[in-house]
ZADO-1210 file (C-alpha; in nm, 4 decimals, padded with zeros to 6 digits):
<atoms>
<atom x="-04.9824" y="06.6209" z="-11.4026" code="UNK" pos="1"/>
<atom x="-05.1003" y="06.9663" z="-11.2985" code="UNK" pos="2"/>
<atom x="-04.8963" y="07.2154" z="-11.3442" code="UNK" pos="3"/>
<atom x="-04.6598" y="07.4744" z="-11.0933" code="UNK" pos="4"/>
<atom x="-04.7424" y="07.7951" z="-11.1960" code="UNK" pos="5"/>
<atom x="-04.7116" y="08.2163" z="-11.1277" code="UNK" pos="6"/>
<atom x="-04.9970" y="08.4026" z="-11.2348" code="UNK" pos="7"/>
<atom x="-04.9336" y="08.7391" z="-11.3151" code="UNK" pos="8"/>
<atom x="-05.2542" y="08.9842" z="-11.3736" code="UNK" pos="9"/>
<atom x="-05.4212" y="09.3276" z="-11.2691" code="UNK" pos="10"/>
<atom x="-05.7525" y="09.3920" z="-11.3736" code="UNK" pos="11"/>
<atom x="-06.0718" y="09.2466" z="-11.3587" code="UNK" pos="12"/>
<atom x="-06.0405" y="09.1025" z="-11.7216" code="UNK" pos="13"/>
<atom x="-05.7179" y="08.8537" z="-11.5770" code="UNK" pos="14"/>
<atom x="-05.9567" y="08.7188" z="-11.3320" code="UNK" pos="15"/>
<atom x="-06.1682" y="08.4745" z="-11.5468" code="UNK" pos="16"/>
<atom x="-05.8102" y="08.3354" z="-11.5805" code="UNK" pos="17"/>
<atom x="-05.7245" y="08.2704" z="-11.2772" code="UNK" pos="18"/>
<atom x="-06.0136" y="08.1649" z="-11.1408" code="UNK" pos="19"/>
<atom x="-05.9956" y="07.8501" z="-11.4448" code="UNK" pos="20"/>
<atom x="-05.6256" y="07.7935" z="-11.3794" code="UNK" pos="21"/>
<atom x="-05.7420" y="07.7276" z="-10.9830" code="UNK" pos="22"/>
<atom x="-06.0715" y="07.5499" z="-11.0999" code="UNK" pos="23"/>
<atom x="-05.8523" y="07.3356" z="-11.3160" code="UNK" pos="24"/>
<atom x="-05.5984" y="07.1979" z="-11.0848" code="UNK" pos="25"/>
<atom x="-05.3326" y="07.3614" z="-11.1190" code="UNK" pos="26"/>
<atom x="-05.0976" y="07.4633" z="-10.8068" code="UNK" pos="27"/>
<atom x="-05.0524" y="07.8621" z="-10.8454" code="UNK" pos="28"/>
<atom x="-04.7501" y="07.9103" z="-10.6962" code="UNK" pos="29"/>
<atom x="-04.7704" y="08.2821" z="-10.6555" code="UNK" pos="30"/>
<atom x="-05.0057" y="08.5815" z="-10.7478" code="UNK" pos="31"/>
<atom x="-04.8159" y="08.9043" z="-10.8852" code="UNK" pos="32"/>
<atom x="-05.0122" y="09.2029" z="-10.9243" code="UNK" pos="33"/>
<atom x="-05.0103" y="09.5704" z="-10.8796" code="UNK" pos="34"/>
<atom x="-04.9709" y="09.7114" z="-10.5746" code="UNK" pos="35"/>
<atom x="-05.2738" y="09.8846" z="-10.4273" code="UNK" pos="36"/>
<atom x="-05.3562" y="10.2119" z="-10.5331" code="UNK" pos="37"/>
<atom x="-05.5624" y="10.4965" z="-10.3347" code="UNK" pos="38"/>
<atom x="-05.9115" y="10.5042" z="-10.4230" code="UNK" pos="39"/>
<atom x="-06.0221" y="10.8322" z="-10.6020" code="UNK" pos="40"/>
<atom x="-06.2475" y="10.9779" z="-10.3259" code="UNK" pos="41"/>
<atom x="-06.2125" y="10.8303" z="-09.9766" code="UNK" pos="42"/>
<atom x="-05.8306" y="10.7913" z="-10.0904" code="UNK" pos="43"/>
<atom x="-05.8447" y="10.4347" z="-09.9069" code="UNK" pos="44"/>
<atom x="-05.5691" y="10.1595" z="-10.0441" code="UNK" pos="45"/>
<atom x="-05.7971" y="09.9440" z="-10.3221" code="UNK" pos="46"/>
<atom x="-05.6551" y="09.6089" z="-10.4338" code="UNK" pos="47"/>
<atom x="-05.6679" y="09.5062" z="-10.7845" code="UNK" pos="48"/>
<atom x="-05.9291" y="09.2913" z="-10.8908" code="UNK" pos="49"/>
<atom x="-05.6467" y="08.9909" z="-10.9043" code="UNK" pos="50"/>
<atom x="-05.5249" y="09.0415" z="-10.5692" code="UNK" pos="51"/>
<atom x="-05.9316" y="09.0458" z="-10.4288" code="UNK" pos="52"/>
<atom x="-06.0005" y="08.7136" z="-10.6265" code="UNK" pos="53"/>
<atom x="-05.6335" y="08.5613" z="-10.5388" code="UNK" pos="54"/>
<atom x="-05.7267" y="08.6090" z="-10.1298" code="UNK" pos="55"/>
<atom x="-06.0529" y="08.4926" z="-10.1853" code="UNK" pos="56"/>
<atom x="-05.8794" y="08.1575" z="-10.3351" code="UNK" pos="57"/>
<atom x="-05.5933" y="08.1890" z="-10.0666" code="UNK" pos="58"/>
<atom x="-05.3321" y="08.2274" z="-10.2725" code="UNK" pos="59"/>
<atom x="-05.0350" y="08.4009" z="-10.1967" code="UNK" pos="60"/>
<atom x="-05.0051" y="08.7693" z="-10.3446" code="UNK" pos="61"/>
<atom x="-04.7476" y="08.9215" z="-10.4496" code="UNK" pos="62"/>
<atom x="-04.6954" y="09.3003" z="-10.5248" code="UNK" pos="63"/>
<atom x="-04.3157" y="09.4398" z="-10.6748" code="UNK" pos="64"/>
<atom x="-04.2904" y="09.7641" z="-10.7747" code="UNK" pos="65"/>
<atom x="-04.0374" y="09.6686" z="-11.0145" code="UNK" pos="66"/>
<atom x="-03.8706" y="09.3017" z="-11.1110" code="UNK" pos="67"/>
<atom x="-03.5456" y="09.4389" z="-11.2761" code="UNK" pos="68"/>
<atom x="-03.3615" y="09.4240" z="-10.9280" code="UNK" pos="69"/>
<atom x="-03.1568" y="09.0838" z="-10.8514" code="UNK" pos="70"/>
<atom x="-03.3882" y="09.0891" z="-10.5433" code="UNK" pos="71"/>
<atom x="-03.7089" y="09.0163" z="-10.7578" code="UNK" pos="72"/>
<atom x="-03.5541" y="08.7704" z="-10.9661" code="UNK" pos="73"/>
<atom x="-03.4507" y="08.5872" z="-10.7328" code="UNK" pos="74"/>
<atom x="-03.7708" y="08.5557" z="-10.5045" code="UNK" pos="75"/>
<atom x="-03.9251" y="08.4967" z="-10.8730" code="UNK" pos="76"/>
<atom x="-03.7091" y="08.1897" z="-10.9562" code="UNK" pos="77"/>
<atom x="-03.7601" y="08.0648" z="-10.6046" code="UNK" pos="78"/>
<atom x="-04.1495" y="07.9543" z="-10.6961" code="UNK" pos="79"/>
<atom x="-03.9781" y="07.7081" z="-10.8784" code="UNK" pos="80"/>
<atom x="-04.2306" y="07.7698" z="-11.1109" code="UNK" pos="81"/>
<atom x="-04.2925" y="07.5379" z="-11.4212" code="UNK" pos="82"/>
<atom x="-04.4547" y="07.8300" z="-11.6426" code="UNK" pos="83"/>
<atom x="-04.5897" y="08.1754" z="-11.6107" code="UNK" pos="84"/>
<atom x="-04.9482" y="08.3092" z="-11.6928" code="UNK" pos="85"/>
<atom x="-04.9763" y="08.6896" z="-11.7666" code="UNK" pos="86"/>
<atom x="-05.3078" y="08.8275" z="-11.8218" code="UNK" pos="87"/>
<atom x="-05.2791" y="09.2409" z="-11.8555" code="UNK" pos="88"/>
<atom x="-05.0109" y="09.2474" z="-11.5822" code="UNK" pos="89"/>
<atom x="-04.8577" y="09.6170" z="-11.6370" code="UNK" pos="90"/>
<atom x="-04.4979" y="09.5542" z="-11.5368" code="UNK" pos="91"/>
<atom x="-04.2498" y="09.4933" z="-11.7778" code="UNK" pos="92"/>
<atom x="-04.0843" y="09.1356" z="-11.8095" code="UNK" pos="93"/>
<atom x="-03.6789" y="09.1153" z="-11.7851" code="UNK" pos="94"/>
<atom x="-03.4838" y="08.8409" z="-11.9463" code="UNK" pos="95"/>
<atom x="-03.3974" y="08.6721" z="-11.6152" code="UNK" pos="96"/>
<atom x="-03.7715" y="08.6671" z="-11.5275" code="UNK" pos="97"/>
<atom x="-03.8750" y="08.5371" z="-11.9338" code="UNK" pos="98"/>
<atom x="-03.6512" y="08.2428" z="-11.8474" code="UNK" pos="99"/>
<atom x="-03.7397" y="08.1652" z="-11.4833" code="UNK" pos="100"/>
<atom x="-03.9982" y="07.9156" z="-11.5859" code="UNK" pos="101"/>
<atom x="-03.9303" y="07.5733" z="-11.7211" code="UNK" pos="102"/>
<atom x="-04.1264" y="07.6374" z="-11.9814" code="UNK" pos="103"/>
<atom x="-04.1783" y="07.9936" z="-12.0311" code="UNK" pos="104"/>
<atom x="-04.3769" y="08.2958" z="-11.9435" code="UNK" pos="105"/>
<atom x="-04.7500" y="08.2365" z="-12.1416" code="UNK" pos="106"/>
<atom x="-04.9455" y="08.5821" z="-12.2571" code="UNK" pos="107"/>
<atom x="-05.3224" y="08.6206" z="-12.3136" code="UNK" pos="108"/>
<atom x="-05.3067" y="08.9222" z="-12.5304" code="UNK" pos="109"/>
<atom x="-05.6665" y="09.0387" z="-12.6301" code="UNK" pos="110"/>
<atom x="-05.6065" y="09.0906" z="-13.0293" code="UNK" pos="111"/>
<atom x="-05.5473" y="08.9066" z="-13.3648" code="UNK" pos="112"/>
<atom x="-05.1567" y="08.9201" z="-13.3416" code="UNK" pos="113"/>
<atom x="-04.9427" y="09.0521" z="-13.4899" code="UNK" pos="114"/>
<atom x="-05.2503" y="09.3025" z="-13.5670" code="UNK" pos="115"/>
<atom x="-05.2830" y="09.5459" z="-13.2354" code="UNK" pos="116"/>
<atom x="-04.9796" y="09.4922" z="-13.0049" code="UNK" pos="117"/>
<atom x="-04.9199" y="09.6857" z="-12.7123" code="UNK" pos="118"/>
<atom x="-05.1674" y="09.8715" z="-12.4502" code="UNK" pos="119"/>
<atom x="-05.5073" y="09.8997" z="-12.5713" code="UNK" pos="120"/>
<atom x="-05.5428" y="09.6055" z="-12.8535" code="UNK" pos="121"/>
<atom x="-05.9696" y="09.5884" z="-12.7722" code="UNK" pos="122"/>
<atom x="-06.0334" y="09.9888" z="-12.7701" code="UNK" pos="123"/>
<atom x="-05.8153" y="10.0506" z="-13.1118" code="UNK" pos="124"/>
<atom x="-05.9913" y="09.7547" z="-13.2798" code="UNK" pos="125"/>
<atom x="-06.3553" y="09.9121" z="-13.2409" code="UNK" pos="126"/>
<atom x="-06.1924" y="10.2442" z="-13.2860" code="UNK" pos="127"/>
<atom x="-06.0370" y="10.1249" z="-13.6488" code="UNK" pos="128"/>
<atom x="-06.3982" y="09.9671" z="-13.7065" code="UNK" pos="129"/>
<atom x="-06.2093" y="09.6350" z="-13.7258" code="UNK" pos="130"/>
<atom x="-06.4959" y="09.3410" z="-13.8068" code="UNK" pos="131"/>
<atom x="-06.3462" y="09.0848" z="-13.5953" code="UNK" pos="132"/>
<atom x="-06.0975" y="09.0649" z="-13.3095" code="UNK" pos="133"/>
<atom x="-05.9960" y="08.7580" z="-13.0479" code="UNK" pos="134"/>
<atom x="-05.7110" y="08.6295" z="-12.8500" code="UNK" pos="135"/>
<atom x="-05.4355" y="08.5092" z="-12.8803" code="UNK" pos="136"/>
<atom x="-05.2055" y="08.2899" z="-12.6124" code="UNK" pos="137"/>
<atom x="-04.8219" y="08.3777" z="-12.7037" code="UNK" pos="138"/>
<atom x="-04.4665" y="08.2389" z="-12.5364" code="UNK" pos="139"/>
<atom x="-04.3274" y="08.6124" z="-12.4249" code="UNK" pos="140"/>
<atom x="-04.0168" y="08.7470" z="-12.5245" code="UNK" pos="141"/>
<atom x="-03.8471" y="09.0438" z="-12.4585" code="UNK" pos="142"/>
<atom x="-04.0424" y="09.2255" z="-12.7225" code="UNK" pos="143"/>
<atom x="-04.3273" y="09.4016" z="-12.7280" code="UNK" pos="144"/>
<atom x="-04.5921" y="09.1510" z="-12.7808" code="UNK" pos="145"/>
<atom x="-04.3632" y="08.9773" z="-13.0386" code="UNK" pos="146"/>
<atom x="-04.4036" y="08.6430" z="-12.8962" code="UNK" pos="147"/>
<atom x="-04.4227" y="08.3091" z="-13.0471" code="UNK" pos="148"/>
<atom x="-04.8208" y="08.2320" z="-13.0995" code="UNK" pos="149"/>
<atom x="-04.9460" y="07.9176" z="-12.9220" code="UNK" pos="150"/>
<atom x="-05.3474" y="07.9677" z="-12.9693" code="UNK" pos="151"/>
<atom x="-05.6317" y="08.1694" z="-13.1199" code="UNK" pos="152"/>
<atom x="-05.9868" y="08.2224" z="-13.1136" code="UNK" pos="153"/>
<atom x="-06.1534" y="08.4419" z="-13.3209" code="UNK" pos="154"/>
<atom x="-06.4530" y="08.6567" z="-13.2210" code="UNK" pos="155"/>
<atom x="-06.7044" y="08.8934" z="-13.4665" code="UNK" pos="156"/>
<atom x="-06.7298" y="09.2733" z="-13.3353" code="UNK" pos="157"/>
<atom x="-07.0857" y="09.3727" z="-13.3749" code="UNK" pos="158"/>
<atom x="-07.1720" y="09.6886" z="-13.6021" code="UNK" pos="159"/>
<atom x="-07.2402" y="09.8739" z="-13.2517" code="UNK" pos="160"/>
<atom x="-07.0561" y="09.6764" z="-12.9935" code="UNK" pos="161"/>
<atom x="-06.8485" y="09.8744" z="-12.7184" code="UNK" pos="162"/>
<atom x="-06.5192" y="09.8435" z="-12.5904" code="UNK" pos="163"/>
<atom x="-06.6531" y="09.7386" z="-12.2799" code="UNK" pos="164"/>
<atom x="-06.8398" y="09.4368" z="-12.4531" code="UNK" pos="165"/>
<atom x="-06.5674" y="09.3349" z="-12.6651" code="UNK" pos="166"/>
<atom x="-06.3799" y="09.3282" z="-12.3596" code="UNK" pos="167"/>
<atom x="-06.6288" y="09.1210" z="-12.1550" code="UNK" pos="168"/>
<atom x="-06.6467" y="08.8607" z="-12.4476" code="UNK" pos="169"/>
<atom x="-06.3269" y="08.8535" z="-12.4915" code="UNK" pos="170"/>
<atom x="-06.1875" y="08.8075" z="-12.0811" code="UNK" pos="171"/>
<atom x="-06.3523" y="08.4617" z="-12.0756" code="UNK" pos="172"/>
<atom x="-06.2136" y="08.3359" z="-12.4639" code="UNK" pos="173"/>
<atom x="-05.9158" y="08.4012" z="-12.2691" code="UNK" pos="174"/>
<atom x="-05.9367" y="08.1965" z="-11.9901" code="UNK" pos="175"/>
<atom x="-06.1137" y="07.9228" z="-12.1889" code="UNK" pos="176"/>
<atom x="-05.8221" y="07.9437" z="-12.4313" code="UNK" pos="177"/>
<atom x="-05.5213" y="07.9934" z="-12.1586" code="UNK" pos="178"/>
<atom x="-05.6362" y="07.6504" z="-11.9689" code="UNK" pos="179"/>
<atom x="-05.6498" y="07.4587" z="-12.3144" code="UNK" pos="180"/>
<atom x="-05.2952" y="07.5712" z="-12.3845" code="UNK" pos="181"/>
<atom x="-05.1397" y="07.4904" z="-12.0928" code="UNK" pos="182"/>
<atom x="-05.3590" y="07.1516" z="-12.1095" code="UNK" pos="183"/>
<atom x="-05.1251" y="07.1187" z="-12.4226" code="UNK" pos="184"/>
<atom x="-04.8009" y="07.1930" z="-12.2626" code="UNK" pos="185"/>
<atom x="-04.8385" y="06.9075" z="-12.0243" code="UNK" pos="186"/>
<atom x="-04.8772" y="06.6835" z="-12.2926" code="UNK" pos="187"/>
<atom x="-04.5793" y="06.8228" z="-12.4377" code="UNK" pos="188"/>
<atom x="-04.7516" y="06.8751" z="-12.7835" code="UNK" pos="189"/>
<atom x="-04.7870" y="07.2340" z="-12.8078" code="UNK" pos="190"/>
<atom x="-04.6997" y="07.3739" z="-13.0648" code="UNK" pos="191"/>
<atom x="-04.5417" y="07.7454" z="-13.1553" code="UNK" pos="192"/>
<atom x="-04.5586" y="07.9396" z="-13.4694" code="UNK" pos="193"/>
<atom x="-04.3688" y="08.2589" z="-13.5530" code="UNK" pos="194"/>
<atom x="-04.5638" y="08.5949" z="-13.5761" code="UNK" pos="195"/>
<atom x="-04.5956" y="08.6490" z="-13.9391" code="UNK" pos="196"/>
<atom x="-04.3837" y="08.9951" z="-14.0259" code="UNK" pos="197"/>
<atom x="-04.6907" y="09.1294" z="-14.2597" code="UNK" pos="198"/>
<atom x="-04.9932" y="09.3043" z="-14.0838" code="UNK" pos="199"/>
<atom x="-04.8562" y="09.4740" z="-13.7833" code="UNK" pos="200"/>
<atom x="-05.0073" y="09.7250" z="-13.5984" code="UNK" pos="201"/>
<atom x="-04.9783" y="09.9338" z="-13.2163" code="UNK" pos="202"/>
<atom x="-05.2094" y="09.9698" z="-13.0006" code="UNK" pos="203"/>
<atom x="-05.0989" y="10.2740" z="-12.8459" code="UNK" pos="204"/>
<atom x="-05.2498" y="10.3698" z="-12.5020" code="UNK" pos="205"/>
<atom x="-05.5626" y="10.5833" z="-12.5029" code="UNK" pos="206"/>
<atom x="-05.4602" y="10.9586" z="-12.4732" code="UNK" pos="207"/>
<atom x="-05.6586" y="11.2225" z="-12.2909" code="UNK" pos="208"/>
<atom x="-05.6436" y="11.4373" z="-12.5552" code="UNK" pos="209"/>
<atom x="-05.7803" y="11.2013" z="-12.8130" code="UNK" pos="210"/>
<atom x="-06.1164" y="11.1603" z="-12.6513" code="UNK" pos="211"/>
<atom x="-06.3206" y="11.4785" z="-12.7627" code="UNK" pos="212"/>
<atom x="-06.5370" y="11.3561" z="-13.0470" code="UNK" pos="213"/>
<atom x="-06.5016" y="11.5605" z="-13.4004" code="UNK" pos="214"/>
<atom x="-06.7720" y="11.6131" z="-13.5651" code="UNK" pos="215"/>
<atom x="-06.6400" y="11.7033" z="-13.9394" code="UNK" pos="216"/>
<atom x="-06.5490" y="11.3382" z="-13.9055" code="UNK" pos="217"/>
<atom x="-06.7754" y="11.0772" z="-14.1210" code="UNK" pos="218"/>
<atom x="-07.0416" y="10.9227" z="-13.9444" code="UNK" pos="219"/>
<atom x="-06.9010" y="10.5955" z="-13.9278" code="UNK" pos="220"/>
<atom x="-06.5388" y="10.6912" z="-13.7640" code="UNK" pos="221"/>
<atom x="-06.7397" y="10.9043" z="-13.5155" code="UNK" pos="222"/>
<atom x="-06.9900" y="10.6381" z="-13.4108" code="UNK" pos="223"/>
<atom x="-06.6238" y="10.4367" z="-13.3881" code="UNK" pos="224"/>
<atom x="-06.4969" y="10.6560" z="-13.1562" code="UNK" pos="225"/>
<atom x="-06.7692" y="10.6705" z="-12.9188" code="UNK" pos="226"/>
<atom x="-06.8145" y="10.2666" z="-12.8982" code="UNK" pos="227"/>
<atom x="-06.3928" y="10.2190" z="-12.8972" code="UNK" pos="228"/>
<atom x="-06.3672" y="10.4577" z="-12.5386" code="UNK" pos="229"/>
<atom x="-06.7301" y="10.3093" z="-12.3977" code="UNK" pos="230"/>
<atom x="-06.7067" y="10.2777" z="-12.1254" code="UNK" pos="231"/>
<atom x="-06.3700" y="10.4267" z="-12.0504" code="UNK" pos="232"/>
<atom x="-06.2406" y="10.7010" z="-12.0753" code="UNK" pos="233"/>
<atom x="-06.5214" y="10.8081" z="-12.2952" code="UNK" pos="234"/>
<atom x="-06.5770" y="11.0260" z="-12.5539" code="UNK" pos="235"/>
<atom x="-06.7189" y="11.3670" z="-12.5086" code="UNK" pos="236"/>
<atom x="-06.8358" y="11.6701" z="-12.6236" code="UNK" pos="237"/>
<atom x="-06.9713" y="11.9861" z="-12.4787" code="UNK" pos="238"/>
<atom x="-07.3112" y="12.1441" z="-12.4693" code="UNK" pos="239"/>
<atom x="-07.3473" y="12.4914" z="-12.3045" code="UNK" pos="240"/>
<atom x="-07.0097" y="12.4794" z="-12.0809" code="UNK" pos="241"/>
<atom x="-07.1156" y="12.1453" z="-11.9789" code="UNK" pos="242"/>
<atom x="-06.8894" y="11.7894" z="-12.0581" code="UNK" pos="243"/>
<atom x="-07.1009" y="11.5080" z="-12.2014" code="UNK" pos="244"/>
<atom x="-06.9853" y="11.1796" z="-12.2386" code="UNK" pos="245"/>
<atom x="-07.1707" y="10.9497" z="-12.5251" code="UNK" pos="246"/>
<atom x="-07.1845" y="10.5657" z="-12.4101" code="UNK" pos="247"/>
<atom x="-07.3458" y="10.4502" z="-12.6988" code="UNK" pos="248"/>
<atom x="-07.4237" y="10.5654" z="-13.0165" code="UNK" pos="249"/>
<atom x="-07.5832" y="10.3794" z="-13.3498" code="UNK" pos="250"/>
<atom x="-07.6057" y="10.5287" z="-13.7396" code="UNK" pos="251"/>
<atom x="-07.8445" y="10.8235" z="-13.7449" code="UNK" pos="252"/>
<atom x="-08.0751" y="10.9671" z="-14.0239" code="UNK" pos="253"/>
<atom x="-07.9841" y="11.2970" z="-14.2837" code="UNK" pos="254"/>
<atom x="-07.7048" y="11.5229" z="-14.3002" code="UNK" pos="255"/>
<atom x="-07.6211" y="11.8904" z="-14.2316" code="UNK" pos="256"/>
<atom x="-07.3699" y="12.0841" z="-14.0494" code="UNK" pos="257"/>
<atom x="-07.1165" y="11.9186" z="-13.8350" code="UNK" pos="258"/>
<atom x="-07.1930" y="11.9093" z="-13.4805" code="UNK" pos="259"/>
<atom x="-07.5566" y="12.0119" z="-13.5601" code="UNK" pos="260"/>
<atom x="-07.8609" y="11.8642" z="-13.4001" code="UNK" pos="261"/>
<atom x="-08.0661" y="11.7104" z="-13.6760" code="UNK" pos="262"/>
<atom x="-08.4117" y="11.6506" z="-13.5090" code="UNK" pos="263"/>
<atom x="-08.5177" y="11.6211" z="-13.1095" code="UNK" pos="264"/>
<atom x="-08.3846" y="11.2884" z="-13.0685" code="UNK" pos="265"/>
<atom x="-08.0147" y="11.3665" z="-13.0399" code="UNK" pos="266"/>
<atom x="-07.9458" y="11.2942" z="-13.3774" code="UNK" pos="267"/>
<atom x="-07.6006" y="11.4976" z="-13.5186" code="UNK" pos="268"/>
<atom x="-07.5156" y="11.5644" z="-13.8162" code="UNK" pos="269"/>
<atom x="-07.0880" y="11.4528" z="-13.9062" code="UNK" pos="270"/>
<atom x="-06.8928" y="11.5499" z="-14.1757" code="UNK" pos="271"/>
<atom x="-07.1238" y="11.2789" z="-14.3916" code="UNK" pos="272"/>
<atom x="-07.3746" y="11.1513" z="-14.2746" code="UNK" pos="273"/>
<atom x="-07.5110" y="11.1611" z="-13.8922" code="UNK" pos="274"/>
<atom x="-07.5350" y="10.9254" z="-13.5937" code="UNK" pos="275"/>
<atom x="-07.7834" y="10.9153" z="-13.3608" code="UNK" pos="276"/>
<atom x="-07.6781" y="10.9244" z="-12.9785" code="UNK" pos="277"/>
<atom x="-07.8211" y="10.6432" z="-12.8172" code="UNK" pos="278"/>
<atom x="-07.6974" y="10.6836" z="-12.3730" code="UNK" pos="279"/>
<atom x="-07.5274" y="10.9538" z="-12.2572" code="UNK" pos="280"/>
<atom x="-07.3571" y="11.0557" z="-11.9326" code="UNK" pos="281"/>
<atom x="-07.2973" y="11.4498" z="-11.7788" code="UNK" pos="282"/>
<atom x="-07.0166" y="11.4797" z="-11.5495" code="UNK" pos="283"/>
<atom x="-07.1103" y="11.3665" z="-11.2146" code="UNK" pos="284"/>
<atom x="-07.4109" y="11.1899" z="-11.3143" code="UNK" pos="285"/>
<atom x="-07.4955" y="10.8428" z="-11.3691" code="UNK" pos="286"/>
<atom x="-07.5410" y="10.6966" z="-11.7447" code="UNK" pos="287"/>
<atom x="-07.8772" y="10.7722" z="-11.8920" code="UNK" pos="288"/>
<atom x="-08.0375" y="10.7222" z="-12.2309" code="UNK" pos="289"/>
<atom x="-08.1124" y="10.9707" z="-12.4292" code="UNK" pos="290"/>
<atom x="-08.4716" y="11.0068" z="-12.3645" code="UNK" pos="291"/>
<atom x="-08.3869" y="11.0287" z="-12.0200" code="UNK" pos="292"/>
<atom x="-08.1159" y="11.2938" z="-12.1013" code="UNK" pos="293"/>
<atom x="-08.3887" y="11.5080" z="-12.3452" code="UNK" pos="294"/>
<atom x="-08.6096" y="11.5280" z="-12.0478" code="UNK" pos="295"/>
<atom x="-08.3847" y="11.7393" z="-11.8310" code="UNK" pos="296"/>
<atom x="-08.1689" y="11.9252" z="-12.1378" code="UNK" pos="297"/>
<atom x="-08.3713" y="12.0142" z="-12.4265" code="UNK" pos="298"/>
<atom x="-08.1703" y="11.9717" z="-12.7311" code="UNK" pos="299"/>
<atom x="-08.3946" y="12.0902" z="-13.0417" code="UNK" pos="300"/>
<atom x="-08.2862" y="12.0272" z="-13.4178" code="UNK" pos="301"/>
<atom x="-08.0492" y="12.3161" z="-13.5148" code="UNK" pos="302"/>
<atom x="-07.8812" y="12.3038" z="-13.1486" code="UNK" pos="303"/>
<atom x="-07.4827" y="12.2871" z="-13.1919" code="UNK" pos="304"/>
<atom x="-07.2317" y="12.0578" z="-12.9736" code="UNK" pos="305"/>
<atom x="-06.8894" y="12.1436" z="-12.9635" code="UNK" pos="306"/>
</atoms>
């Protein structure tokens, strides 16, 4: 039998989810999300990516600012919900709302657990130059990713994959693995396993002030940095006054002085070592590569970026 559920999700990599829990046949109860948010230049109300899909499914939506009051809990427990999918939700969980569901609240958390709990598991494994990442579907409790593992799927990170691809590999493993889970649950044969205690790590959330590249780094933890904030927020670095964010980047060619332009090709010299910047993106402007870039900022070898 299909199950009752509450799907609880925000951005656009929840919505693979939801769309397979719908496609699948289950009966989704209730959408929580976010509440809308003013967009950054007309200032108009946007709706989350999980509220635009849950509409287009007619499904009802749901937007608390909080579910710590009675109030919440109770219109929670009222779905008479059999379990709970979160997907990158950004509201914190009580107790009373962990144990509203007959069979729990069900978390697809994009990391390797108990490697990279918390906010930003898919940008700190590219940062750390991890080789491989995943997901992994976990019964929540009222820890901090500390959950009970259900499933996991293992995925390679490419020498010079982004963020931003990691993440859009990683949204439908999710999904895939989410629906194969719950498949499980209704037959009452799935099975949970402890997080082991050994090999834990945070993924803190991405700080402003951690986004300037340094180039007295080695090459390889700078050509880290760039693809673990591509897209977003994006590293930087200036060139006469002006911010430039690098989207890509791949291993570049000699050495010399740190931050020092290396040939005409945006190729910079790091602390050992150089990499070579591959698309770039001035404030303001659209991504370009770096050709493009060289064509309207000339950038000869010996230049310096700060």
């Amino acid at each position: 039998m299909p199950l009752r559920l509450i799907f609880m999700g925000t951005p656009d990599f929840a919505v693979p989810t939801l769309v397979a829990l719908a496609a699948h046949g289950h009966e989704i109860a209730a959408v929580y999300t976010r509440a809308p948010k003013p967009a950054k230049r007309g200032m108009e109300m946007q709706i989350t990516p999980v509220e635009r899909e849950a509409r287009r499914l007619a499904l009802p939506v749901f937007t608390p600012k909080t579910l710590r009051t009675e109030e919440a809990q109770d219109a929670f427990r009222a779905h008479k919900a059999d379990a709970a999918v979160v997907v990158a939700y950004g509201l914190i969980l009580p107790k009373p709302i962990l144990e509203a569901p007959k069979l729990g609240c069900f978390n697809v958390h994009a990391s390797l657990l108990p490697r990279w709990r918390g906010a930003a598991p898919i940008n700190r494994a590219v940062m750390a130059g991890d080789a491989e990442s995943g997901v992994t579907i976990m019964q929540m409790d009222e820890g901090l990713d500390t959950g009970a593992m259900a499933m996991m799927e293992r995925l390679a990170i490419g020498a010079d994959m982004t963020a931003g691809e990691l993440h859009d590999a990683l949204s439908p493993l999710g999904s895939d693995l989410m629906t194969r889970a719950l498949a499980a649950a209704e037959r009452g044969s799935l099975a949970l396993t402890p997080q082991p205690e050994a090999g834990v790590t945070y993924a803190a959330k991405i700080s402003k002030d951690e986004t300037r590249i340094d180039w007295s780094r080695p090459w390889q933890e700078v050509h880290n940095h760039i693809r673990g904030l591509s897209p977003f927020p994006g590293a930087w670095f200036e060139l006469n006054g002006v911010r430039v964010k690098v989207l890509r980047s791949t291993k570049g060619e000699g050495s010399g002085g740190a931050g020092k332009a290396l040939d005409d090709r945006l190729t910079i010299a790091c602390g050992d070592g150089a990499v070579r910047l591959v698309q770039v993106q001035r404030a303001g402007k659209q991504p370009m590569s770096a050709d493009e870039f060289l064509r309207g900022t000339k950038v000869a070898a010996g230049a310096r970026l700060a």
